[in-house]
C-alpha positions in Angstrom: 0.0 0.0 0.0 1.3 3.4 -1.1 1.8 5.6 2.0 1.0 9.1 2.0 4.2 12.1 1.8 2.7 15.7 2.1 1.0 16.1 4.9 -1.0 19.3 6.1 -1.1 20.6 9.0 -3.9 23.2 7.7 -6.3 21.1 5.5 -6.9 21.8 2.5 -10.7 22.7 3.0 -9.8 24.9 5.0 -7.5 26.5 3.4 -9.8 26.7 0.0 -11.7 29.2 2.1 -8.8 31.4 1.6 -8.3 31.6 -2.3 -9.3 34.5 -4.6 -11.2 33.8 -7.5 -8.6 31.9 -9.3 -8.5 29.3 -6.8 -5.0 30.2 -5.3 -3.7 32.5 -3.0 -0.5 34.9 -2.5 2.1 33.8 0.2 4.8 35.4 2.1 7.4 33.8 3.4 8.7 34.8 6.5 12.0 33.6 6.7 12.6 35.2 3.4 11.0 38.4 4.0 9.2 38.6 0.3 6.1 37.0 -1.0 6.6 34.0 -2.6 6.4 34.3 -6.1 3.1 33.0 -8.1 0.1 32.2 -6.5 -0.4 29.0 -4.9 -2.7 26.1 -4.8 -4.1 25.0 -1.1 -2.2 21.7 -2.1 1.3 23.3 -2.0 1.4 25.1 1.4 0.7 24.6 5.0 2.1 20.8 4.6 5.3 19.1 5.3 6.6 15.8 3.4 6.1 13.0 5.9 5.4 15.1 8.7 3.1 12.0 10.2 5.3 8.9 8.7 6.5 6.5 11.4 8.2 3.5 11.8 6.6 0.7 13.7 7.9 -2.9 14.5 9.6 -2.1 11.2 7.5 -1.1 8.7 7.1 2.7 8.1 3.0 3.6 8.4 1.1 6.7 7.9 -1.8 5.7 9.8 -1.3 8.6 12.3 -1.9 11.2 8.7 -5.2 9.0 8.5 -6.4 9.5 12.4 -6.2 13.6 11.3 -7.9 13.2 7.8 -10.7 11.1 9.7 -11.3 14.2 11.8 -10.7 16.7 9.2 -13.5 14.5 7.2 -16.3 14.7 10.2 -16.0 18.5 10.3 -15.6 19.6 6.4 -19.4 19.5 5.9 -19.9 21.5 8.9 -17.6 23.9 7.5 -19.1 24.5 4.4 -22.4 25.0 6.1 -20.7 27.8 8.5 -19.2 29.8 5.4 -22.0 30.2 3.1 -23.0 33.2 4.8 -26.7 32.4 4.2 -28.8 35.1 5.9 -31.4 33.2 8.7 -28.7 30.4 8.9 -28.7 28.6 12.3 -26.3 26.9 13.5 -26.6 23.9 15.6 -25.0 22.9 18.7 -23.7 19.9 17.4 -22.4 22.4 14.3 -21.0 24.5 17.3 -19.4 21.3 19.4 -17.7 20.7 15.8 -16.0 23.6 15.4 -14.9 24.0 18.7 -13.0 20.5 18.1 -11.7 21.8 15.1 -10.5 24.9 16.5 -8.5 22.6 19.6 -7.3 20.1 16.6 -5.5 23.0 15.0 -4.4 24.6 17.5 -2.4 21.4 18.6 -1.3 20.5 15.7 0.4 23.5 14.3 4.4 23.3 14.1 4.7 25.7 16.3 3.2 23.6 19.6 5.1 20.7 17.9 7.5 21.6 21.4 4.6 21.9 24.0 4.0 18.5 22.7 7.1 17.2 23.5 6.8 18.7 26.8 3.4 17.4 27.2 4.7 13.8 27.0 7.5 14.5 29.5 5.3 15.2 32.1 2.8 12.8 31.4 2.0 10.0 34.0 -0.2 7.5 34.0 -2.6 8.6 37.3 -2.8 11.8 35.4 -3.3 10.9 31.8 -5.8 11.5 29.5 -5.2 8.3 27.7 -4.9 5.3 29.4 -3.4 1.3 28.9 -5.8 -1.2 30.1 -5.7 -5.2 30.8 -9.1 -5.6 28.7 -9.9 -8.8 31.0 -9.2 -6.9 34.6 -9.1 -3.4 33.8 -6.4 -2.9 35.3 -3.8 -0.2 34.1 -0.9 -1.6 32.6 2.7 -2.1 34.0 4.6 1.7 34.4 7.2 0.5 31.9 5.0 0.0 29.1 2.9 2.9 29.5 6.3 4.9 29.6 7.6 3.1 26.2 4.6 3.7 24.3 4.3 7.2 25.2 7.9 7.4 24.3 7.5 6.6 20.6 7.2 9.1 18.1 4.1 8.4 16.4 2.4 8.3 19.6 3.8 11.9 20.2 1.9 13.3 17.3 -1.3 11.3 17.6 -1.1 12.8 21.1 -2.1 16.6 19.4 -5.3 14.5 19.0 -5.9 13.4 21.9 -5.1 16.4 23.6 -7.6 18.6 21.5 -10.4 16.0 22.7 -8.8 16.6 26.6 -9.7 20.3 25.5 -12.9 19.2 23.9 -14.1 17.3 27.4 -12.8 19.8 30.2 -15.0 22.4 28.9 -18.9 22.6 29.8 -20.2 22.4 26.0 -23.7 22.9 27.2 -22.5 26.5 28.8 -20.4 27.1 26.3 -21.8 26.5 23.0 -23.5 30.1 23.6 -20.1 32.3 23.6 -19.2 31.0 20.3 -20.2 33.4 17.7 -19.9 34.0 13.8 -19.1 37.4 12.0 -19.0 37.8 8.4 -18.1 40.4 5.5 -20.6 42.1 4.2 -20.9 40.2 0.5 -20.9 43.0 -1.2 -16.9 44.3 0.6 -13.7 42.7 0.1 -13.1 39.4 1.6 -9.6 39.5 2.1 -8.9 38.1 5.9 -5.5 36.1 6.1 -4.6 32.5 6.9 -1.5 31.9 8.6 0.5 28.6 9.9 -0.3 30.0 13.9 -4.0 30.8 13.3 -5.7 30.7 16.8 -5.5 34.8 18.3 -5.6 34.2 22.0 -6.3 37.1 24.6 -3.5 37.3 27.2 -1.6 34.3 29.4 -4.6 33.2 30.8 -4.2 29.5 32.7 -7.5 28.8 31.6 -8.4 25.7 29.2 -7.9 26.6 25.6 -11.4 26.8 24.9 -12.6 28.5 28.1 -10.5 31.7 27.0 -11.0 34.7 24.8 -10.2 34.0 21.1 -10.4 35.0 17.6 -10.3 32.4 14.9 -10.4 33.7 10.9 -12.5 30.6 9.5 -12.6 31.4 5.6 -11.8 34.9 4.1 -15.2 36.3 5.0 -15.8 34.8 8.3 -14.2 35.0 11.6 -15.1 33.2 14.7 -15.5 34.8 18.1 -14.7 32.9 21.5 -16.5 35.7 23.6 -16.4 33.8 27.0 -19.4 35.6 28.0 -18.5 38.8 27.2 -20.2 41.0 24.7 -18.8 41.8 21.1 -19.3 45.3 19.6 -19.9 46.0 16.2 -16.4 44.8 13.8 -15.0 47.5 12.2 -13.0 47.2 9.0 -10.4 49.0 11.1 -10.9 45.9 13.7 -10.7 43.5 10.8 -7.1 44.7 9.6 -5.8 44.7 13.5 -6.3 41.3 13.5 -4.8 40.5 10.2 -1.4 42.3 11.1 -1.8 40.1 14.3 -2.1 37.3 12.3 1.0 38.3 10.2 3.0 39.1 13.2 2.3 35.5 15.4 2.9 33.8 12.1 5.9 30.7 12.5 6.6 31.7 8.6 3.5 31.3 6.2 0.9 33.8 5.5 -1.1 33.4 3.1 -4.4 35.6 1.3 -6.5 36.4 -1.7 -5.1 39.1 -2.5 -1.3 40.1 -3.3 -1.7 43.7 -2.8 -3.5 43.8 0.7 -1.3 41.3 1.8 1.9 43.2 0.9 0.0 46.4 2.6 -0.9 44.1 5.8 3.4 43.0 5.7 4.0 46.7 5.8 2.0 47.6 8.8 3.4 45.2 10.7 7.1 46.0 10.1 5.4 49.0 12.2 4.9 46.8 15.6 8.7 46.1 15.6 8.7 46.1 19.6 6.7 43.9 22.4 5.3 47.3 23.5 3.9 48.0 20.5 2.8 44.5 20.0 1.0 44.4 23.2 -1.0 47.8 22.3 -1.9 46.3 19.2 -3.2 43.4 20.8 -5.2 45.8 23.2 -6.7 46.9 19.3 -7.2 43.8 18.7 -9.6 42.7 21.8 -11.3 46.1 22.8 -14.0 44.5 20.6 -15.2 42.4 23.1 -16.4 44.2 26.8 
């Protein structure tokens, strides 16, 4: 059986709801400092080449790629629903429940928290784990060395980012929740130009709070955003608001960005050359959350 090589860590539907009317989008490279030149097909970004390939008892497998496209399958639907923009749409709670899982799976498994992963397993024990080895016959947990080796190997170090995003998932009070969760879109008839980048998940402050029990901003498709309001109340977006959080965006980028449009994203590079200090960074994430009150 053929294994899978390029492998997203952005999926691909998602990223479609990024591209301009040709189907591709504009990219800058960070670590170059330029965008990248020609547009680019969701297929050739936001992926690395056998970022989930493993060897196990000797044989290299991708089946930890398939756990991630088995989830990215269950919520695609959901998400084409949530960007139609449809007026008198309404959204379910299980279309709510889905997105917040989506939101926790990408957050988790983003290069950037490939370290907090790694840290993750090093403090991992079994009284305190999330996942758990069982005798099936006794139910008893399994002997302290095997639980340690099996945590131990790689591919159980990235199918980890899923379990964690379903620890997220269960610590929350969905019921209680599902309510703070809200959708804003561009007007159809005004540009859709929000930016995707490879560090997507805008998160007020250092909170200690669970992931999705804190203050967040979340650009869905290029004419939607998603607002973690946490009980708060969010004021009317202004297309001032809207390009805060795309030089945010820019600036908490690992290296990708990535938009419809070449010009506003060169323009949206250019204001953030401007936030070149933590101060400034910190006011502009004051900008960036004085939506919500």
């Amino acid at each position: 059986m053929t294994l899978s090589k390029r492998h997203h860590y952005l999926p691909e539907f998602y990223i479609k709801g990024f591209v301009g009317i040709d189907g591709k989008v504009s990219v800058y490279n960070k670590n170059k400092g330029k965008i990248e030149n020609g547009r680019k097909s969701p297929k050739q970004i936001f992926f690395e080449w056998n970022r989930n390939t493993f060897e196990l008892q000797g044989k290299k497998t991708d089946f930890v790629e398939g756990l991630h496209r088995f989830g990215e399958n269950q919520f695609a639907p959901t998400y084409k629903k949530l960007i139609k923009n449809l007026d008198g749409i309404a959204l379910t709670a299980y279309d709510v429940f889905q997105l917040m899982l989506f939101i926790s799976t990408i957050y988790r498994r983003i290069p950037s928290q490939d370290e907090s992963a790694i840290e993750y397993i090093k403090n991992l024990k079994q009284e305190n784990s999330f996942f758990g080895i069982r005798n099936k016959n006794t139910g008893e947990n399994a002997p302290i060395e095997m639980f340690e080796r099996i945590i131990n190997e790689p591919s159980f170090m990235e199918s980890s980012k899923i379990m964690r995003s379903m620890e997220d998932y269960f610590k929350v009070n969905r019921v209680e929740t599902a309510k703070n969760w809200k959708l804003s879109y561009s007007p159809k008839n005004s540009p859709q130009l929000h930016l995707l980048s490879d560090n997507p998940l805008i998160i007020e402050g250092n909170s200690k709070n669970e992931l999705l029990n804190r203050i967040s901003i979340f650009p869905l498709s290029k004419g939607t955003t998603v607002y973690n309001t946490c009980n708060k109340i969010v004021n009317k977006v202004s297309p001032e608001s809207t390009i805060y959080v795309d030089i945010l965006t820019f600036i908490q980028a690992e290296n990708l960005v990535c938009g419809p449009d070449k010009e506003y994203l060169k323009i949206i590079s250019e204001f953030a050359k401007e936030y070149d200090t933590e101060r400034k960074i910190e006011l502009l994430k004051w900008k960036v959350f004085e939506i919500f009150e």
